[in-house]
C-alpha positions as CSV (number, residue, x, y, z in Angstrom):
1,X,8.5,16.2,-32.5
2,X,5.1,15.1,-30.2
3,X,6.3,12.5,-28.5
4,X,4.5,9.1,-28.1
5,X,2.3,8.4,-25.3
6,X,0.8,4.9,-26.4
7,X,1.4,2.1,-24.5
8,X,0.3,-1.6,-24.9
9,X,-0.6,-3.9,-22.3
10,X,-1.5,-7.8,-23.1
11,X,-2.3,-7.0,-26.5
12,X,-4.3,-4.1,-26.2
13,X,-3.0,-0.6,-27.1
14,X,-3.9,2.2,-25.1
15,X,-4.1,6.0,-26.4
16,X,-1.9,7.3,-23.3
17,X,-0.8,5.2,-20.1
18,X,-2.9,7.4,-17.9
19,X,-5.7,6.0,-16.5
20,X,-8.8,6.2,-13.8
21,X,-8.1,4.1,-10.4
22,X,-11.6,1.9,-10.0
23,X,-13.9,3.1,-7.0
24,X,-13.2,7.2,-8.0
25,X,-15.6,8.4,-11.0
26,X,-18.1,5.5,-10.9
27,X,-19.0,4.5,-14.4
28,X,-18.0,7.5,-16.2
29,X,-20.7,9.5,-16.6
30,X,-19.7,12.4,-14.6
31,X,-16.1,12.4,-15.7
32,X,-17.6,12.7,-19.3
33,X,-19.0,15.9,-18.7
34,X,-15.5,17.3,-17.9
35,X,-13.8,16.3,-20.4
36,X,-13.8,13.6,-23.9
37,X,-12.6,10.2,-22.5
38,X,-10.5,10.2,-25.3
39,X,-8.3,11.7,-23.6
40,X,-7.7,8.5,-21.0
41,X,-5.8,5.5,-21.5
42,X,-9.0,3.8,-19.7
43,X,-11.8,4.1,-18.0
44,X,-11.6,1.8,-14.9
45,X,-15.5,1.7,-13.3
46,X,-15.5,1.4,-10.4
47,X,-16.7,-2.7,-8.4
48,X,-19.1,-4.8,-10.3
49,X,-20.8,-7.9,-8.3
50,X,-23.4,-10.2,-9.1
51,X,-25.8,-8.5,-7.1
52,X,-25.7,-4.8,-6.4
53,X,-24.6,-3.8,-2.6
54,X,-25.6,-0.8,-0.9
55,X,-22.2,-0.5,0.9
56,X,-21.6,0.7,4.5
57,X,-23.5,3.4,5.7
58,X,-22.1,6.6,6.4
59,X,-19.4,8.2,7.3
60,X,-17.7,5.8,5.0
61,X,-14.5,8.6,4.3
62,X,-12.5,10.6,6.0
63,X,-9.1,12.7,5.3
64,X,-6.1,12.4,6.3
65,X,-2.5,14.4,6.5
66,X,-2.1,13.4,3.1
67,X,-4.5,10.9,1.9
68,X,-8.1,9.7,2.7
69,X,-9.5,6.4,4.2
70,X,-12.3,5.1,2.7
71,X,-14.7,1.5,3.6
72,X,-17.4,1.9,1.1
73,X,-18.0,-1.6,0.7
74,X,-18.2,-2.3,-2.6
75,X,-21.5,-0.4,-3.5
76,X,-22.5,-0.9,-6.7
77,X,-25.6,-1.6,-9.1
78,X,-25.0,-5.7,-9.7
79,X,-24.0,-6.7,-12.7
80,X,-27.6,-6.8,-14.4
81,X,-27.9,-3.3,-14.2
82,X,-24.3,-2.5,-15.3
83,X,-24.7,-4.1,-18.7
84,X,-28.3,-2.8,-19.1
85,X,-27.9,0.5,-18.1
86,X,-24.2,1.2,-18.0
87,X,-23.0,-0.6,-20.9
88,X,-24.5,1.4,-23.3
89,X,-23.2,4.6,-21.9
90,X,-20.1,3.0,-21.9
91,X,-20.4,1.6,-26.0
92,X,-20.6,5.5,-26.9
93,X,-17.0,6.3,-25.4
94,X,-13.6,6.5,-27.1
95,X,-11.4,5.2,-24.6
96,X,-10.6,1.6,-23.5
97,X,-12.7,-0.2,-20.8
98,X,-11.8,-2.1,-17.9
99,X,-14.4,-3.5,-15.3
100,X,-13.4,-3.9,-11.7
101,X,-14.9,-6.9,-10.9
102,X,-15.2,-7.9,-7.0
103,X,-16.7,-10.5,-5.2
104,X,-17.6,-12.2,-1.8
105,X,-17.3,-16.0,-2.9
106,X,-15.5,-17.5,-6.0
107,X,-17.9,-18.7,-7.9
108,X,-19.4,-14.8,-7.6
109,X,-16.0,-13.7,-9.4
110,X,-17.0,-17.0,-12.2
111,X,-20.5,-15.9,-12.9
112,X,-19.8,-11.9,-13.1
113,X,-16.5,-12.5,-15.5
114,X,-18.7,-15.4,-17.2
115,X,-21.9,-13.1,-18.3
116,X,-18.8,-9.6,-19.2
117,X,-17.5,-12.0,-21.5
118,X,-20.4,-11.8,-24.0
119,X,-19.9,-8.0,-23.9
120,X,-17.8,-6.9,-26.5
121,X,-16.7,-3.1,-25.0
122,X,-15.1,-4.3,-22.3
123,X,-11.6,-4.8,-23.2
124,X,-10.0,-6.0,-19.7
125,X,-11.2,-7.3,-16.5
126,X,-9.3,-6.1,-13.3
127,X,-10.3,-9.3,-10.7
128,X,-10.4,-7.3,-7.5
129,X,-8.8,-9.7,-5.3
130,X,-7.2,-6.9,-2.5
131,X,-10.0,-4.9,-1.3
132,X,-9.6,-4.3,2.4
133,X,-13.2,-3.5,3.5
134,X,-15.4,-5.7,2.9
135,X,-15.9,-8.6,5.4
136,X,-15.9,-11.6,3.0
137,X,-14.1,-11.8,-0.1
138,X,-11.8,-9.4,-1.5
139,X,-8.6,-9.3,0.0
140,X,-9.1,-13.1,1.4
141,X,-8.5,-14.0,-2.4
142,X,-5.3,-12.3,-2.7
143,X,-3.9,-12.7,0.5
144,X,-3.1,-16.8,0.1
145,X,-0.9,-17.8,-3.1
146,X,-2.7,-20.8,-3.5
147,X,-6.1,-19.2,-3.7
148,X,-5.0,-16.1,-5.8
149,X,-3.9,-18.4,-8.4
150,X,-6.8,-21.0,-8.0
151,X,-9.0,-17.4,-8.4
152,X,-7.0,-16.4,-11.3
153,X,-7.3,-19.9,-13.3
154,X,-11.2,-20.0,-13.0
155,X,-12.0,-16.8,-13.9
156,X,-9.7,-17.1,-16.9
157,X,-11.7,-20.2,-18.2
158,X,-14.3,-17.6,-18.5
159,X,-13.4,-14.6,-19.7
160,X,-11.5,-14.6,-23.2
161,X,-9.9,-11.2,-23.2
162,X,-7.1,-10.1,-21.0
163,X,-7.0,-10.2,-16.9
164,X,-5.5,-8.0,-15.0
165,X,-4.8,-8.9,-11.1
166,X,-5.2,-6.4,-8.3
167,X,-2.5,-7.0,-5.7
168,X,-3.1,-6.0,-2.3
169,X,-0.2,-4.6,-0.2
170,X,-1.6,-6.1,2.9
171,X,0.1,-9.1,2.5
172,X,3.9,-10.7,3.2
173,X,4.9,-10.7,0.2
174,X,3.7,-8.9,-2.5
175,X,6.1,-10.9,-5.3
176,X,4.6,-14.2,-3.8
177,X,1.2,-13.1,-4.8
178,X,2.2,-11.7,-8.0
179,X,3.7,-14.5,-8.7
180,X,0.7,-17.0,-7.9
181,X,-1.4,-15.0,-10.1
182,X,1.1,-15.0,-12.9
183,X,1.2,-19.1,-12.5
184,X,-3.0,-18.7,-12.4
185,X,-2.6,-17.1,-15.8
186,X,-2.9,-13.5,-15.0
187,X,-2.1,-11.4,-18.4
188,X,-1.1,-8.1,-16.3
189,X,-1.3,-7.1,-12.5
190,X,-2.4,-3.5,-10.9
191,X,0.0,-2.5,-8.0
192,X,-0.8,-1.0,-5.6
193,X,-4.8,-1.8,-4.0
194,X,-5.1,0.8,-0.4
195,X,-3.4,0.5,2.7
196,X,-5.2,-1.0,5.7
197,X,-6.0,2.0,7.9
198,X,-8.3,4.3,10.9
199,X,-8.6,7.0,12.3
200,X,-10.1,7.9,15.5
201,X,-12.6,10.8,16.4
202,X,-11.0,12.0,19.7
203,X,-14.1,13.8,20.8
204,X,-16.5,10.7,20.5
205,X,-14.0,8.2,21.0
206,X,-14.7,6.4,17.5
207,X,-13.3,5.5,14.6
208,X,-14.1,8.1,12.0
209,X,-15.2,5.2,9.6
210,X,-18.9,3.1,10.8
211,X,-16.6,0.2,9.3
212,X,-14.0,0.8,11.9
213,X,-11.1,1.0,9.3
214,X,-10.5,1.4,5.6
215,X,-8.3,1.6,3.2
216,X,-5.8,4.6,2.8
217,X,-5.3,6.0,-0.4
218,X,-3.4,9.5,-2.1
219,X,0.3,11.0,-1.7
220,X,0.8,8.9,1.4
221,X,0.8,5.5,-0.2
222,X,2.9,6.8,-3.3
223,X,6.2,5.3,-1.5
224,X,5.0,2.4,-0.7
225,X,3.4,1.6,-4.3
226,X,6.7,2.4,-5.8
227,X,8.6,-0.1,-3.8
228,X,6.0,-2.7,-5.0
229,X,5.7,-1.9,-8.5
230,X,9.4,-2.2,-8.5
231,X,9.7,-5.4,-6.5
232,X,7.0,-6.9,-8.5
233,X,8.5,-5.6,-12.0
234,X,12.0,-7.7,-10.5
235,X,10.4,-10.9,-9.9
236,X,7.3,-11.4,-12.4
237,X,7.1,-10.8,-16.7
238,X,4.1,-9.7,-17.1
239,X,3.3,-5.8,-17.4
240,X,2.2,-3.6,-14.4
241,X,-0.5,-0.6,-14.4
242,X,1.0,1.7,-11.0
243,X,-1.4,2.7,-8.2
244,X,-0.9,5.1,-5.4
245,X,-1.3,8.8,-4.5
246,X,-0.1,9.5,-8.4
247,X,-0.9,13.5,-8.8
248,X,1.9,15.0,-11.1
249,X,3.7,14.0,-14.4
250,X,6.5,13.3,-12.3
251,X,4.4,11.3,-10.3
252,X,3.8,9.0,-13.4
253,X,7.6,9.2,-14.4
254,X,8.4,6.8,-11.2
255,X,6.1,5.1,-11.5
256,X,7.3,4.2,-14.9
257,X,11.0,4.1,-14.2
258,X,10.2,1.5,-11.6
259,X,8.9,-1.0,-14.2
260,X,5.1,0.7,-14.8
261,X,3.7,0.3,-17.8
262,X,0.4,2.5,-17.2
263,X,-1.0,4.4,-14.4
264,X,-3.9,5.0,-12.6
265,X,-5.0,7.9,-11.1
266,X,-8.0,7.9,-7.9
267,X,-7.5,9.8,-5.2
268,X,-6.7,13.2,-7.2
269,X,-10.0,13.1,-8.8
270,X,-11.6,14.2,-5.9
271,X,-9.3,17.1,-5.9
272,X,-9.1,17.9,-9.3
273,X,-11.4,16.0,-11.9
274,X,-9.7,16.4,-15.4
275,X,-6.6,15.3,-13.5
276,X,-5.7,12.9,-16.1
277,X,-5.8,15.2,-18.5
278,X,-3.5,17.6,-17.1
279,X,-1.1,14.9,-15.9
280,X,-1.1,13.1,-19.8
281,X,0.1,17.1,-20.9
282,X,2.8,16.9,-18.7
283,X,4.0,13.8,-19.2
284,X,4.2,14.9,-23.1
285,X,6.1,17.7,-21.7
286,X,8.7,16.2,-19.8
287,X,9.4,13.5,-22.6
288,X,10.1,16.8,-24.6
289,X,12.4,18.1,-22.4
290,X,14.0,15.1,-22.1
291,X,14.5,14.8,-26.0
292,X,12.5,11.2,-25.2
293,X,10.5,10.0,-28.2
294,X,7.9,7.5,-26.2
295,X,6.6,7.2,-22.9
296,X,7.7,3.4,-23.2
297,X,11.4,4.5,-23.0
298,X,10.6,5.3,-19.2
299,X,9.6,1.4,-18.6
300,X,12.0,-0.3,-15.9
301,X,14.7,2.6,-16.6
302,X,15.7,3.7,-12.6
303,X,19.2,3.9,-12.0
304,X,19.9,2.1,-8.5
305,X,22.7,2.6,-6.2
């Protein structure tokens, strides 16, 4: 017996739960060389604004013992040039599509959700209320409860099709967020968004990043993430795609057992491209050795103390 990798989140079925973390392949195009995007759950592009941003100049990444840091600052081509010159790219593919949509002022996040709406091949919006490194917008959104939901609601006037919530960790309380975007009217969230981080050149003195700090990503955030997805999946209905340093099938499995619907994968794509690909096999592979029939039978399942 294959066993079943589909999942569904909000209404909308996806081919495997595996799929690309926003900010690590672009729009697709290069990933599409490597292998069919069939073979993803969904293609997350990376941050869509109204108008396109060149980002911070570089060095804008660095490593770390096990993750990277990265302040790129939303670069991106503005949503004009992403439904003209992406969008069709995008129509050709067999995979689901989610836009990562970011902004610096609220009625950006209206306007950008407003004009996707008319585009039938996107089937989600992920609101990108949690990124750390940019100096207005993003995280401000979805570090106050009242704001994340007040975020949530407009956007959701605009957009017709599901919305998915990014959550940042950087906050108190992750639930309390969760919790406001739920009440906002939020159809799914993404746990984790990167850590707040530097690191520090000890030759020159300074910070390895021209942004001073970023956002840390890869294996080191993977505990974290699982403590979030978990206390989020405790607290709140409403499905939840995990984030954070996710590598391995096994990887995927905790993130599943701790109430994970679907994954998404970023930081490993710059070690190892077709990634997903390799991770969906394994995850077929351990259901079979685990005489498991679905990959929904993981969902919620870990057996506390």
């Amino acid at each position: 017996m294959t066993p079943n990798l589909k999942v569904s989140i909000a209404g909308v079925e996806f081919a495997t739960p595996i799929m690309t973390a926003s900010g690590c392949c672009g729009y697709g195009e290069e990933l599409a060389a490597i292998f069919p995007m069939s073979k993803l759950g969904a293609l997350v592009t990376k941050s869509v604004t109204l108008n396109p941003r060149e980002g911070h100049p570089p060095p804008r990444t660095a490593e770390t013992a096990s993750g990277m840091l990265n302040a790129i600052g939303l670069a991106n081509v503005g949503v004009d040039r992403f439904i003209t010159e992406k969008i069709p790219f995008l129509e050709k593919q067999k995979t689901k599509v989610i836009v990562n949509v970011a902004g610096s002022k609220l009625e950006e996040y209206v306007e950008v959700c407003s004009r996707l709406n008319d585009i039938e091949r996107v089937d989600m919006i992920e609101l990108n209320i949690s990124c750390p490194n940019v100096n207005e917008g993003g995280m401000e959104f979805g570090s106050d409860p009242a704001m994340t939901e007040k975020s949530v609601a407009a956007v959701k006037k605009v957009f017709s099709r599901p919305l998915i919530a990014k959550l940042s960790p950087n906050v108190t309380s992750i639930t309390t967020i969760a919790q406001a975007a739920q009440q906002g009217g939020a159809d799914a969230f993404s746990v984790i968004n990167s850590l707040v981080g530097t690191s520090i050149d000890t030759d020159t003195w300074r910070p390895r990043l021209t942004n001073n700090k970023g956002g840390l990503t890869g294996p080191a955030i993977k505990p974290v993430a699982l403590a979030m997805v978990n206390a989020v999946y405790e607290k709140c209905s409403l499905p939840i795609i995990g984030i954070g340093g996710i590598a391995t099938a096994e990887d995927v499995v905790e993130f599943m057992l701790c109430g994970a619907t679907a994954v998404q994968v970023g930081t490993s794509l710059f070690v190892r491209p077709d990634a997903p690909v390799i991770i969906a096999d394994g995850l077929k592979e351990y259901l079979r050795k685990k005489k498991l029939s679905s990959a929904c039978e993981l969902i919620g399942k870990v057996r506390k103390y």
